[in-house]
C-alpha positions as CSV (number, residue, x, y, z in Angstrom):
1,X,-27.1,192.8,0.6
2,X,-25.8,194.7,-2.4
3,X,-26.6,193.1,-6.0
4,X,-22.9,193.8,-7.1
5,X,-20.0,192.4,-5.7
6,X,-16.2,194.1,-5.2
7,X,-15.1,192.4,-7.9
8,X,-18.2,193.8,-10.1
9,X,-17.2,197.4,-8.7
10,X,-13.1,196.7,-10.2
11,X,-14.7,195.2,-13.7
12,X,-16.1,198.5,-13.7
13,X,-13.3,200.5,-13.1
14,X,-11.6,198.5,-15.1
15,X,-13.3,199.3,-17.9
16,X,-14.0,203.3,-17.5
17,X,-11.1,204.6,-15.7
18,X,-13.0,206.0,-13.4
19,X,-12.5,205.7,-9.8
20,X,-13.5,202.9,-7.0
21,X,-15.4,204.8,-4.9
22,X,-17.1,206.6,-8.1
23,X,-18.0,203.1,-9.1
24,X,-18.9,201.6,-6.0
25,X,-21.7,204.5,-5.9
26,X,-22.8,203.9,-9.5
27,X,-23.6,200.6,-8.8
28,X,-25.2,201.2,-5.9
29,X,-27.4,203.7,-7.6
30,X,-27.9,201.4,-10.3
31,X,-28.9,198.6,-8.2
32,X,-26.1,196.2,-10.2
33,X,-26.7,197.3,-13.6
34,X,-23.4,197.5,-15.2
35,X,-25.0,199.6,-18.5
36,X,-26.5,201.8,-16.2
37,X,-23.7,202.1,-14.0
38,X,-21.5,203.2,-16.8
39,X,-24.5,205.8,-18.2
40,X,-24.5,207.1,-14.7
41,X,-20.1,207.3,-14.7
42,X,-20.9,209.2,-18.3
43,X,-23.2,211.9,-16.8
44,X,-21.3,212.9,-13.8
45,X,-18.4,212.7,-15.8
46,X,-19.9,215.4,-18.2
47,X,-20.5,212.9,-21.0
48,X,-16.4,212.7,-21.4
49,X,-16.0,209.3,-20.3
50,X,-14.8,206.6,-22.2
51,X,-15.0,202.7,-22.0
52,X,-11.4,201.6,-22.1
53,X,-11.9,198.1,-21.5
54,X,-11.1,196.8,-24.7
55,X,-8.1,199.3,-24.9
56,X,-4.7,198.1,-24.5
57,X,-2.4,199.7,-21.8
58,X,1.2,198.5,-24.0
59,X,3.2,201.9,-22.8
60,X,4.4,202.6,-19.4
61,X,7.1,203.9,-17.2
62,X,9.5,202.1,-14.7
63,X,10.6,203.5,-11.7
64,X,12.9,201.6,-8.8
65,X,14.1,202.7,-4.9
66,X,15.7,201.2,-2.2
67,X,16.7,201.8,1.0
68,X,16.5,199.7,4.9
69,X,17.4,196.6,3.6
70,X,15.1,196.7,0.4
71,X,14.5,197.6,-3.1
72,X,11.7,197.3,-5.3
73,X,11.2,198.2,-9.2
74,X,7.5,199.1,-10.5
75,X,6.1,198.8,-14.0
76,X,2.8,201.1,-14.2
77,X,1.5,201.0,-17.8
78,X,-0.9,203.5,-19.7
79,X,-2.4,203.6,-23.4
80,X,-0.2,205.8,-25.3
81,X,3.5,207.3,-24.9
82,X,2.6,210.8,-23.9
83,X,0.7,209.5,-20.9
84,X,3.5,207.5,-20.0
85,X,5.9,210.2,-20.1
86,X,3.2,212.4,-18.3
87,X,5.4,214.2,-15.8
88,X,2.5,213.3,-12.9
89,X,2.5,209.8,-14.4
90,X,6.1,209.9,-14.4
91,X,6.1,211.4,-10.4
92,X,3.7,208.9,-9.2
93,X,5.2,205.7,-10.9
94,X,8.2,206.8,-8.5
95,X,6.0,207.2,-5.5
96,X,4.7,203.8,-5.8
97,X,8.2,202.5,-5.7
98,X,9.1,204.3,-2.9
99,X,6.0,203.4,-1.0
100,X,6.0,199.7,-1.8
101,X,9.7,199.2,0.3
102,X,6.9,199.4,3.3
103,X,5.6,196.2,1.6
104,X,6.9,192.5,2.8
105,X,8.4,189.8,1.1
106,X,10.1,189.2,-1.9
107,X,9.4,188.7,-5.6
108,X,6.1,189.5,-6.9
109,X,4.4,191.7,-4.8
110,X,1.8,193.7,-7.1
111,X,-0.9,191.9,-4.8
112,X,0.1,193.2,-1.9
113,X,-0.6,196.8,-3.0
114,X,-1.7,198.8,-0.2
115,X,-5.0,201.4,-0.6
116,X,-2.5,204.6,-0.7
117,X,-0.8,202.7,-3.7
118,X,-3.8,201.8,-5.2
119,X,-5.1,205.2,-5.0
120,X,-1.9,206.6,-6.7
121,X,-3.1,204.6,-10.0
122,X,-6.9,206.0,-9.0
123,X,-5.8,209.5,-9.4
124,X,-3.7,208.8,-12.7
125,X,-7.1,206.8,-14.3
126,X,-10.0,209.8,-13.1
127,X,-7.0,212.4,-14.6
128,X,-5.3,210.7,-17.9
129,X,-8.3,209.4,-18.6
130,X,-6.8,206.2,-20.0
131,X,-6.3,202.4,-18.9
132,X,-3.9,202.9,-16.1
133,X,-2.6,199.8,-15.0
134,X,-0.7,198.9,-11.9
135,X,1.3,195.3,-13.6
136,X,4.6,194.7,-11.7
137,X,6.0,195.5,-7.8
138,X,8.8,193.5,-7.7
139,X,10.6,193.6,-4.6
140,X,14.0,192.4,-3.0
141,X,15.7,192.1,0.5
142,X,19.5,192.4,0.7
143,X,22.9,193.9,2.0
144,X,23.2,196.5,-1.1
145,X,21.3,196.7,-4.4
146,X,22.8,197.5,-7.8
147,X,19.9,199.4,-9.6
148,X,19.1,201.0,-12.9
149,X,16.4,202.6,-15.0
150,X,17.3,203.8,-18.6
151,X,16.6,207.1,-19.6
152,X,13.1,206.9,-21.2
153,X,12.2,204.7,-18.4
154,X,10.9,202.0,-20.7
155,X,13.3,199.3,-18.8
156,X,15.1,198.7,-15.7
157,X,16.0,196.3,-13.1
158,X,17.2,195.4,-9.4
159,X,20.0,193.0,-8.5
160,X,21.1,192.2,-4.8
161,X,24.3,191.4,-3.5
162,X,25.8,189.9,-0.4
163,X,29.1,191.1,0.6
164,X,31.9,193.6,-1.0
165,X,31.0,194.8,-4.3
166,X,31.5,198.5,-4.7
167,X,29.2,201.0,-6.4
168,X,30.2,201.0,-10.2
169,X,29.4,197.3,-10.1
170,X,26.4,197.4,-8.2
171,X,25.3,199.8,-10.9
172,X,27.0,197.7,-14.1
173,X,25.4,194.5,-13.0
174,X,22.1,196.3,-12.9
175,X,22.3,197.6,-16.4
176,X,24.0,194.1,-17.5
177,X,20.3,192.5,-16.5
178,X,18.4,196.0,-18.0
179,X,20.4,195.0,-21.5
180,X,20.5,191.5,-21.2
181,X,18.0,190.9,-24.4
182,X,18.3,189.5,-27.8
183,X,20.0,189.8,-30.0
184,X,22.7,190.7,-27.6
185,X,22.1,188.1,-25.1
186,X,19.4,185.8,-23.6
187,X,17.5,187.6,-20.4
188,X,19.1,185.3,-17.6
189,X,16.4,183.2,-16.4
190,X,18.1,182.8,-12.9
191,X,21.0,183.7,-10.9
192,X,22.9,180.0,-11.3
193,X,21.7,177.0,-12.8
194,X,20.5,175.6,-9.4
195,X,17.6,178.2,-10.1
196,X,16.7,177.7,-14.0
197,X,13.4,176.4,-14.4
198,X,13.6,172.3,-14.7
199,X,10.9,172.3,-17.8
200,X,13.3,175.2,-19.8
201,X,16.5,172.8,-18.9
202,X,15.2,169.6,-19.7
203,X,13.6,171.2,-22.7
204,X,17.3,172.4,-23.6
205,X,18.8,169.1,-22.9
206,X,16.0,166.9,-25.2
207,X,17.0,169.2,-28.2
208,X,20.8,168.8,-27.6
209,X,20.4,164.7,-27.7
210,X,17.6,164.5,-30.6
211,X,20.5,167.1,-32.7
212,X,22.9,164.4,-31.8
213,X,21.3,161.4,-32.6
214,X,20.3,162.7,-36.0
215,X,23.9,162.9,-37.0
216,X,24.0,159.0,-36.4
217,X,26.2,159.3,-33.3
218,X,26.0,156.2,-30.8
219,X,24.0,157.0,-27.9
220,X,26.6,157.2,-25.3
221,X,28.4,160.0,-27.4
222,X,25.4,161.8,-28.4
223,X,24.9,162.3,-24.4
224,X,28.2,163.5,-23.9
225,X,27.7,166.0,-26.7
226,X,24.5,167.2,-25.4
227,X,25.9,167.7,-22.4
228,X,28.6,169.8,-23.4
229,X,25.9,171.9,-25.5
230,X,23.6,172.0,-22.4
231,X,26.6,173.4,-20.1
232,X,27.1,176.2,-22.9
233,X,22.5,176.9,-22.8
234,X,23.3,177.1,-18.7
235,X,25.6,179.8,-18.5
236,X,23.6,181.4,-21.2
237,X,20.8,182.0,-19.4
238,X,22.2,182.1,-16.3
239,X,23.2,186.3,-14.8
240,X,26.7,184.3,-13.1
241,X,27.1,182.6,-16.3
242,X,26.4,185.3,-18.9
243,X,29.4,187.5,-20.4
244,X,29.3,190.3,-18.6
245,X,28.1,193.3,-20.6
246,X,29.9,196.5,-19.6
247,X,33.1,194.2,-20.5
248,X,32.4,192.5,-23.9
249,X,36.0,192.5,-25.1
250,X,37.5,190.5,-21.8
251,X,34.6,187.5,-22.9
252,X,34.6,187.1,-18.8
253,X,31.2,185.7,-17.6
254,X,29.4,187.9,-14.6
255,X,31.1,185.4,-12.3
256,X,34.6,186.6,-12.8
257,X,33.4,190.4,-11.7
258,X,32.4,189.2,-8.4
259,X,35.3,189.0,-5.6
260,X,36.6,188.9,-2.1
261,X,33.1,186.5,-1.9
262,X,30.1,188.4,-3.3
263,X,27.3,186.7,-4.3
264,X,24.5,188.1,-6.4
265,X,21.1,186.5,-3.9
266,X,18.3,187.4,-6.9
267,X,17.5,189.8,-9.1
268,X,14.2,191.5,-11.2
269,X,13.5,193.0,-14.3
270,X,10.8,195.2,-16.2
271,X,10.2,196.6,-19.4
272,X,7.2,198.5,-21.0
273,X,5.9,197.8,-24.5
């Protein structure tokens, strides 16, 4: 039996960039020793290697693709700006995206990450020489899929629809979630309020009542109050509920934009930094 285990050989790689199998070997040859693992990563490296394990990956690229039925959007972070906007970092960001639609289920999927994917971010690590980092797959099953990445690929996101919406809104709804930050507007938390998080809207709701009550309102009104307040926090931070974006002036919530029975099933976002 080896004296290392897989997750030994990652800690490594985690902290020198280098690659698995390079690690794997290093270990091996150092019978466990994680010092003399990384002296041995040093040499064969030509005594360029660093250890990045302390060193924070904040910068990054998104990239998004769909296509059968599926969409997915991938945040792949590195150290510094220019290695995020390295054209290879930028190329093989988009290959992941494309090669995780092969991947099943929906939401979080970074853990499903297949070896050719994993590899991908391998390559970038041995190459950049930096903390490459795979740290969002997000993916999504529906009829059609609004999508959008901003120019310097820094954010993006995914929404799916069910039924007739046409391309411009597909695209709009997309950027609506992309934009959707303060100061502008909350980042919805869920499509409708049957999916905000019951801790965020009970949360919401004891605030409402306590801000009541201190104004020496009865009880029974300083409910009816909160309630009215918490109605207002629901479409807030809700995509259905939120006023939709591309249209400020019309103050229409992303509900009135969807017709002839289109329904937005879930959505995903990513940002770097």
């Amino acid at each position: 039996m080896p004296a290392f285990t897989a997750a030994d050989v990652k800690a490594l790689r985690d902290r020198t960039s280098m690659g698995m199998m390079e690690c794997k070997k290093a270990m091996t040859e150092a019978d466990g020793d994680v010092d003399k693992a990384i002296a041995l990563l040093r040499e064969w490296a030509g005594g360029k290697m660093d250890d990045r394990g302390d060193r924070e990956a904040s910068e990054g690229a998104i990239a998004a693709a769909n296509g059968n039925g599926a969409a997915t959007l991938v945040l792949l972070t590195a150290e510094t700006d220019f290695a995020a906007k390295n054209e290879d970092f930028v190329a093989k960001t988009q290959k992941i995206a494309e090669l995780a639609l092969g991947l099943s289920g929906t939401g979080d999927v970074t853990d499903q990450a297949t070896d050719e994917i994993k590899q991908l971010v391998e390559d970038l690590r041995i190459t950049i020489k930096e903390n490459i980092a795979l740290k969002q797959i997000h993916r999504l099953e529906a009829e059609k899929f609004g999508q959008y990445v901003h120019t310097n690929r820094k954010s993006g996101a995914l929404v799916a629809v069910a039924g007739d919406a046409d391309d411009e809104l597909l695209k709009g709804l997309a950027m609506h979630v992309t934009a959707a930050v303060p100061p502008v507007t909350p980042a919805p938390l869920a499509v409708d309020k049957d999916g905000l998080p019951a801790e965020a809207r009970d949360a919401a709701k004891q605030q409402f009542v306590e801000e009541a009550q201190a104004t020496g309102k009865p009880a029974e009104i300083a409910e009816k109050i909160a309630g009215g307040k918490l109605k207002k926090w629901e479409d807030e931070h809700t995509l259905l509920g939120q006023t939709y974006i591309r249209e400020l002036d019309a103050k229409k919530p992303v509900r009135d934009y969807l017709i002839n029975g289109a329904t937005i099933t879930g959505f995903a976002r990513a940002a770097a930094g």
